[in-house]
C-alpha positions in Angstrom: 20.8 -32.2 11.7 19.7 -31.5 8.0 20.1 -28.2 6.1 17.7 -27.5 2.9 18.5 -24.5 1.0 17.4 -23.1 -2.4 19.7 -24.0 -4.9 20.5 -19.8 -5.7 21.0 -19.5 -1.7 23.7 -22.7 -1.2 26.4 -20.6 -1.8 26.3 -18.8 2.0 28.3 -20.5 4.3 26.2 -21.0 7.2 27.6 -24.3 8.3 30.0 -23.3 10.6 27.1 -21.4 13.1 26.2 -23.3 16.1 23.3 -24.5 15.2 23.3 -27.2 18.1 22.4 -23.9 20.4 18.9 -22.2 20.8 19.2 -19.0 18.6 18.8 -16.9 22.1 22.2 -18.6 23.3 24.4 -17.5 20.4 27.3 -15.7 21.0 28.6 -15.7 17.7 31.1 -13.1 16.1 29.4 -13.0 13.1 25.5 -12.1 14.8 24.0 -8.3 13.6 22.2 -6.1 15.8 19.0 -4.9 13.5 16.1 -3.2 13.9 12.8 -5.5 13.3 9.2 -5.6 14.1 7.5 -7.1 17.0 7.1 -11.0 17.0 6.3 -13.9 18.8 9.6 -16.0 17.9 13.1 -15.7 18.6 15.0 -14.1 15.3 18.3 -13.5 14.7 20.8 -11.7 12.2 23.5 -13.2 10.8 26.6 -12.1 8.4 28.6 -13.6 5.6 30.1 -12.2 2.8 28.7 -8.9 3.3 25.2 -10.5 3.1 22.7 -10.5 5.8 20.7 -13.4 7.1 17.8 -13.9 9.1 17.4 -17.1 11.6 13.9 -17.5 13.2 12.9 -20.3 15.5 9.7 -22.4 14.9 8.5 -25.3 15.6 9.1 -28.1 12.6 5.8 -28.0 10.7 5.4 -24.1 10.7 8.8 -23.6 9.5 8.6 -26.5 6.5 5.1 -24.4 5.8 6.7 -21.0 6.2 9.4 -22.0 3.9 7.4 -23.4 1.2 4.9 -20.4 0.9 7.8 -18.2 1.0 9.0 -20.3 -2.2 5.8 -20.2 -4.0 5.7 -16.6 -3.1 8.8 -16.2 -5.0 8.0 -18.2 -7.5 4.9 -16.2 -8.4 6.7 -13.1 -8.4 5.2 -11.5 -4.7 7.5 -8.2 -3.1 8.6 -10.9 0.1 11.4 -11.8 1.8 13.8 -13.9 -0.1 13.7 -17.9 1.4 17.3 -19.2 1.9 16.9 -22.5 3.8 15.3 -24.5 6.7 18.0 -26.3 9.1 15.9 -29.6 10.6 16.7 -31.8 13.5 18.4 -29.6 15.5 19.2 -31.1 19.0 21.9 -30.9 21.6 24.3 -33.0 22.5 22.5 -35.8 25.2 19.5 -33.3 25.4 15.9 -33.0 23.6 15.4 -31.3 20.0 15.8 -27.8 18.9 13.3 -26.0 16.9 13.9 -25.6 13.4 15.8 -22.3 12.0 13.9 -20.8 9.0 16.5 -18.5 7.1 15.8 -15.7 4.8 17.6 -13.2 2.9 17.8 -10.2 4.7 16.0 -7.1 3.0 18.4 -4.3 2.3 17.8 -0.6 2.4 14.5 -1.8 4.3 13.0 -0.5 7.5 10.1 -1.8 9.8 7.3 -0.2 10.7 8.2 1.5 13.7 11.4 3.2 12.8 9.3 4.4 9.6 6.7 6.0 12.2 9.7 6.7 15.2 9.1 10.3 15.0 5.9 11.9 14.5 5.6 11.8 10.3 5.0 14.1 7.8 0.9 12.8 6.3 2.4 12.6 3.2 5.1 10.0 4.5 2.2 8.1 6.3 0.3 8.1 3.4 2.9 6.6 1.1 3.5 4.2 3.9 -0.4 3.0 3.8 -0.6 2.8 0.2 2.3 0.8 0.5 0.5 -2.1 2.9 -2.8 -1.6 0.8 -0.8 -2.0 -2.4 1.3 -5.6 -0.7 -2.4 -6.7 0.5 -4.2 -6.3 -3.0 -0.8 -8.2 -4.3 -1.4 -10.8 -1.9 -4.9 -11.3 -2.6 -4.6 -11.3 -6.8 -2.0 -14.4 -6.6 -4.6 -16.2 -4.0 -2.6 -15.8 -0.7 -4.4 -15.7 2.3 -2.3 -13.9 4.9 -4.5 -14.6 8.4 -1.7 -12.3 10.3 -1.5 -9.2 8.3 -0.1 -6.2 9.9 2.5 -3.9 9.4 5.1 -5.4 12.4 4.8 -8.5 9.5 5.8 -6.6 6.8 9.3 -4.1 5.5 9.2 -1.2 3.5 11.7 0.6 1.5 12.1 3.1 -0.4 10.7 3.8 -4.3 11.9 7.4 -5.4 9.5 9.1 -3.7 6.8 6.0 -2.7 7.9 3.5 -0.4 7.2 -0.4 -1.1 5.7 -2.9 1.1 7.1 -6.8 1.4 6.0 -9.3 3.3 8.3 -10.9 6.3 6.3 -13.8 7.9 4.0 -15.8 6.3 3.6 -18.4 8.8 0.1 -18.0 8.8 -0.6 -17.8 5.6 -2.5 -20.0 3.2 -1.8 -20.4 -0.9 -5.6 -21.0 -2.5 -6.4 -21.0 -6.6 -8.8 -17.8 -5.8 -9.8 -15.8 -2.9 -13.7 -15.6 -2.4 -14.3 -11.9 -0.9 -15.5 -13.2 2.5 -11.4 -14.3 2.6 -10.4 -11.2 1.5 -13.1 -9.2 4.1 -11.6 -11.4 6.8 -8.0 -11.0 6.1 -8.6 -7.0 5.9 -10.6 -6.9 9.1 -7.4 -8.3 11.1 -4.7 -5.9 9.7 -7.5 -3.3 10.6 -7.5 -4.5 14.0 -3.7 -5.1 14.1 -2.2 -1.7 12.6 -4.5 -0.2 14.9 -2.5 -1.7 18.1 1.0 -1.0 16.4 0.0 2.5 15.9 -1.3 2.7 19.5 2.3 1.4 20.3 3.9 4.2 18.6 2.0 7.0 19.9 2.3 5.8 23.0 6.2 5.5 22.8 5.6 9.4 21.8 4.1 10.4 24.6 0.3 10.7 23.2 -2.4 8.5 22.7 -5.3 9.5 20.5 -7.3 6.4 19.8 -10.1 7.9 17.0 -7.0 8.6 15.3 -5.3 5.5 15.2 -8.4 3.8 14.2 -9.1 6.5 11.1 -5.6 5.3 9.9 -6.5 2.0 9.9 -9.1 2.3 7.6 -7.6 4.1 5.7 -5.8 0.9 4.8 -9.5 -0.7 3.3 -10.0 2.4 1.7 -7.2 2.4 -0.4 -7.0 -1.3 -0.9 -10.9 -1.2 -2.0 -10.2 2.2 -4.3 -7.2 -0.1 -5.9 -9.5 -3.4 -6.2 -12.5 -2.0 -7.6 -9.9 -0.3 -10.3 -8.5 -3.1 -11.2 -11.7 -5.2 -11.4 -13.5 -2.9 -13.1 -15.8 -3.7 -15.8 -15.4 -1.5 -18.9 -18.4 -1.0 -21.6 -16.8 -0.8 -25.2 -18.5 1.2 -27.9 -18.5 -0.6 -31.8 -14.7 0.3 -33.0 -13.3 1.5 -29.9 -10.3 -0.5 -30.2 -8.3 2.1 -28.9 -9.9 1.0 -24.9 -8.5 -2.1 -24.4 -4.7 -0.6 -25.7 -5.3 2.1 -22.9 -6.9 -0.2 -20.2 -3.3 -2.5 -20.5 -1.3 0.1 -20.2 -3.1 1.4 -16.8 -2.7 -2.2 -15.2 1.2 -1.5 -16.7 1.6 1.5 -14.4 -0.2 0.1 -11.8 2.2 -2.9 -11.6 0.2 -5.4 -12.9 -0.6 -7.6 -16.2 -3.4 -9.2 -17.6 -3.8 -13.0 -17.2 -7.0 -13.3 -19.1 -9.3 -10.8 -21.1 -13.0 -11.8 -21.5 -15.1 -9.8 -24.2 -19.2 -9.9 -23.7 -21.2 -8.6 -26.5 -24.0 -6.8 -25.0 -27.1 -4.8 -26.6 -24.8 -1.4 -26.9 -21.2 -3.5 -27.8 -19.1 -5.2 -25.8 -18.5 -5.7 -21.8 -14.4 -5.9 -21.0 -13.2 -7.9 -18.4 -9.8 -7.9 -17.5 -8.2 -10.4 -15.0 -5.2 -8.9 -13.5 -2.4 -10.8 -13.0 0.8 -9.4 -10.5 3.8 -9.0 -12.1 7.2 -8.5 -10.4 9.6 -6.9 -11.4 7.7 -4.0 -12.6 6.5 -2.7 -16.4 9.7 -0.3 -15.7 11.8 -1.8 -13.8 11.7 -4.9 -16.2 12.8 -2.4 -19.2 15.3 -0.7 -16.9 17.2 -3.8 -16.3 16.8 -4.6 -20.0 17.9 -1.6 -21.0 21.1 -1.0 -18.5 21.1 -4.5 -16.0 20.4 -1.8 -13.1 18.2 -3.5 -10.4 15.6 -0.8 -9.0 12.1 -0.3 -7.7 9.3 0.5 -10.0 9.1 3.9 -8.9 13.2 4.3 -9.2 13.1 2.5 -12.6 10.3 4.8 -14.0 12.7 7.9 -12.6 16.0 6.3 -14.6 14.2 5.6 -18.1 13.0 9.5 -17.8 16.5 10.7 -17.3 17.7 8.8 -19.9 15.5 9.4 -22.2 15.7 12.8 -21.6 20.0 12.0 -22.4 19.1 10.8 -25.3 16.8 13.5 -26.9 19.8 15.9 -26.0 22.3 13.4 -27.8 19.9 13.9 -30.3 19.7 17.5 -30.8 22.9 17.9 -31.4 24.6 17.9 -35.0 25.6 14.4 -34.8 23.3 10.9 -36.1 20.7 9.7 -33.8 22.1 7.5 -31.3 20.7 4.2 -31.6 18.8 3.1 -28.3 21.9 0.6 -27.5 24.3 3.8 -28.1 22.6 6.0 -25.7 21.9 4.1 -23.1 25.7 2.8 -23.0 26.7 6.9 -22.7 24.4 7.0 -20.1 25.7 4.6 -17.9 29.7 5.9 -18.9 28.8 9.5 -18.9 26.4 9.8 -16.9 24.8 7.3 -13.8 28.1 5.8 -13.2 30.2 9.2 -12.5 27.8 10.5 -10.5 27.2 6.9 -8.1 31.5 6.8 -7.9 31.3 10.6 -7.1 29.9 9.6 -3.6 32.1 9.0 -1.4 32.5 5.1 -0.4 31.9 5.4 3.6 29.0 7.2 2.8 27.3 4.4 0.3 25.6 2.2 2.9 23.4 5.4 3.3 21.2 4.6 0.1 21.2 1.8 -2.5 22.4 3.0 -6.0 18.9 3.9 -7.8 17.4 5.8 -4.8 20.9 7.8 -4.5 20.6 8.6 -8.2 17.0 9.6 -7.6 17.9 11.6 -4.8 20.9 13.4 -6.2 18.2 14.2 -9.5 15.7 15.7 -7.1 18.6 17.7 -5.2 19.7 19.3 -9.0 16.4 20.2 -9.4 15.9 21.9 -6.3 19.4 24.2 -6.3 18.6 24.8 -9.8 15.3 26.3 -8.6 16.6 28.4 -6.2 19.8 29.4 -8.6 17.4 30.6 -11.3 19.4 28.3 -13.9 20.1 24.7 -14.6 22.6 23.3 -11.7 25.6 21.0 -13.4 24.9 16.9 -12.0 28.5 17.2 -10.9 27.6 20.2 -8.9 24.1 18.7 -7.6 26.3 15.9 -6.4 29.1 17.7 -4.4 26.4 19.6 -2.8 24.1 17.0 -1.7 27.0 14.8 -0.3 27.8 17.6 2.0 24.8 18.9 3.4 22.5 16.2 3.4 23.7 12.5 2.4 26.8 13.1 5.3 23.8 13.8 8.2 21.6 10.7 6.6 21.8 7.7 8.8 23.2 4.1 7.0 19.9 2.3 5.7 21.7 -0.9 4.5 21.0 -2.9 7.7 20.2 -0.2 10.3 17.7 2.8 9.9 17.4 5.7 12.6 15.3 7.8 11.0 12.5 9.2 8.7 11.4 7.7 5.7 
């Protein structure tokens, strides 16, 4: 038996698991019961150290191939699931070989498909889960990733303040290529149309309806969103003589979109000059690269985007007052001591599983705003906190390795 893992990964101690056994027999202690999308192979969950593991069967080849796309993946900063290892030569004792065991990082605070969509959801919560697939499929495409089995049982999605985000889970079809040509791209987004439209046939059928016009209007709804984000991103910008101010604006869009530009091609034409921008994905974030700067929080874009406005709005009130302006360095340090950190400890520890630390914080901020609303004046954090605990984060299910609910 051989075991490869990624140097950041060897670390978990996976050596003691009986990897002599088909994952299906495996009776260990340390094996996790978690929700997951529908698939073809046998996967199972693993423990150690408070981290979570994935193990999926597959044949040698696909999981040497899974493995390294998932590396490359990673390398070229893609939302996917993290690769751990690949253990080889698996065979029992006096019998034939064992498939190999593909290991990944489990995704926290993540949820498939299906639990997202268990009960019927709100269109707004559908919608934020389509622009989240659209979003993970124009990602894909930019960095020259063909996926050939798109769908949303192969993808997770968590939340991002109040979007959700899209990663991909299994990439064993996939293919790595310098550049897409379109008819790639046309292909891969005519099988996630056909595919979401089976899973969401599965889900209304596990609620007691079927309504197939429906289920196929959401499905390309997925095309639509992905084309209104290509052709925005692609888009070909006429500059008038000493607009210089354009291209300044035009960077900062693909900043807000989550993306960079890898090259920027000028053309002079008869009226100025044609801009061409080719984007480039970049992960982490524009914000959540300057949150972590800034504080060393980890968080989604749409979390980190949520921080940096609450603490720049700390600082301007640090600033109002009759002391010196604080320094950048100043106020984000009384941020974190004053601030983030009291309210996160203020949270009772069973009930911390329930969200990772930058949602909760976003969640407690849109909770203030809310009772302040209905008090007619500005609601204390400490207040906002107490409150929320008790009437909703104490009836929210544990989303660290198990979602029951709505997104």
């Amino acid at each position: 038996m051989r075991i490869q893992l990624v140097p950041r990964a060897a670390q978990a101690d996976l050596l003691d698991l009986p990897w002599h056994e088909s994952l299906e027999e495996w009776a260990s202690a340390r094996l996790v019961d978690v929700p997951r999308g529908i698939g073809r192979h046998v996967v199972r969950f693993v423990e150690d150290a408070g981290r979570l593991f994935a193990l999926k069967e597959l044949p040698p080849e696909l999981a040497q191939r899974e493995y390294r796309l998932l590396r490359e993946l990673a390398d070229r900063g893609i939302a996917a699931v993290e690769p751990v290892g690949v253990v080889r030569e698996r065979a029992r004792e006096g019998e034939g070989s064992l498939p190999d065991v593909l290991i990944t990082r489990y995704l926290d605070f993540s949820l498939p498909y299906r639990l997202a969509l268990a009960r019927r959801p709100q269109p707004d919560r559908l919608e934020r889960l389509l622009d989240a697939f659209a979003q993970l499929l124009v990602r894909l495409h930019l960095t020259g990733f063909f996926w050939g089995d798109c769908s949303l049982s192969n993808a997770l999605f968590r939340r991002d303040a109040g979007e959700l985000a899209a990663y991909l889970v299994d990439a064993e079809t996939g293919e790595l290529h310098p550049r897409l040509s379109d008819g790639q791209r046309s292909y891969d987004l005519q099988i996630a149309e056909e595919n979401v439209v089976g899973e969401l046939l599965d889900v209304q059928a596990e609620q007691g309806e079927e309504d197939v016009e429906e289920a196929e209007g959401l499905s390309a709804e997925i095309r639509a969103r992905y084309d209104r984000l290509w052709r925005e991103l692609m888009a070909e910008e006429e500059l008038a003589p000493g607009d210089a101010g354009a291209l300044a604006h035009r960077l900062r869009r693909l900043n807000e979109l989550g993306f960079d530009a890898g090259e920027i091609e000028l053309v002079e034409t008869d009226g100025g000059l044609r801009m061409r921008i080719e984007p480039r994905v970049v992960e982490p974030g524009y914000h959540r690269r300057r949150l972590l700067r800034l504080t060393g929080l980890d968080a989604q874009e749409n979390q980190a985007r949520r921080l940096l406005a609450d603490l720049g709005a700390y600082r301007r009130w640090l600033e109002s007052g009759p002391s010196p302006p604080a320094s950048e360095t100043a106020a984000v340090g009384r941020w974190l001591a004053e601030v983030f950190e009291p309210a996160i400890a203020a949270v009772p520890p069973e009930l911390c599983e329930k969200r990772d630390a930058a949602q909760l914080y976003h969640e407690l901020l849109e909770h203030r705003w809310y009772l302040s609303e209905r008090a007619g004046h500005e609601v204390s954090l400490e207040a906002a906190v107490a409150d929320y605990v008790e009437t909703v984060l104490r009836g929210l299910p544990d989303e660290r390795t198990l979602i029951d609910g709505d997104p």
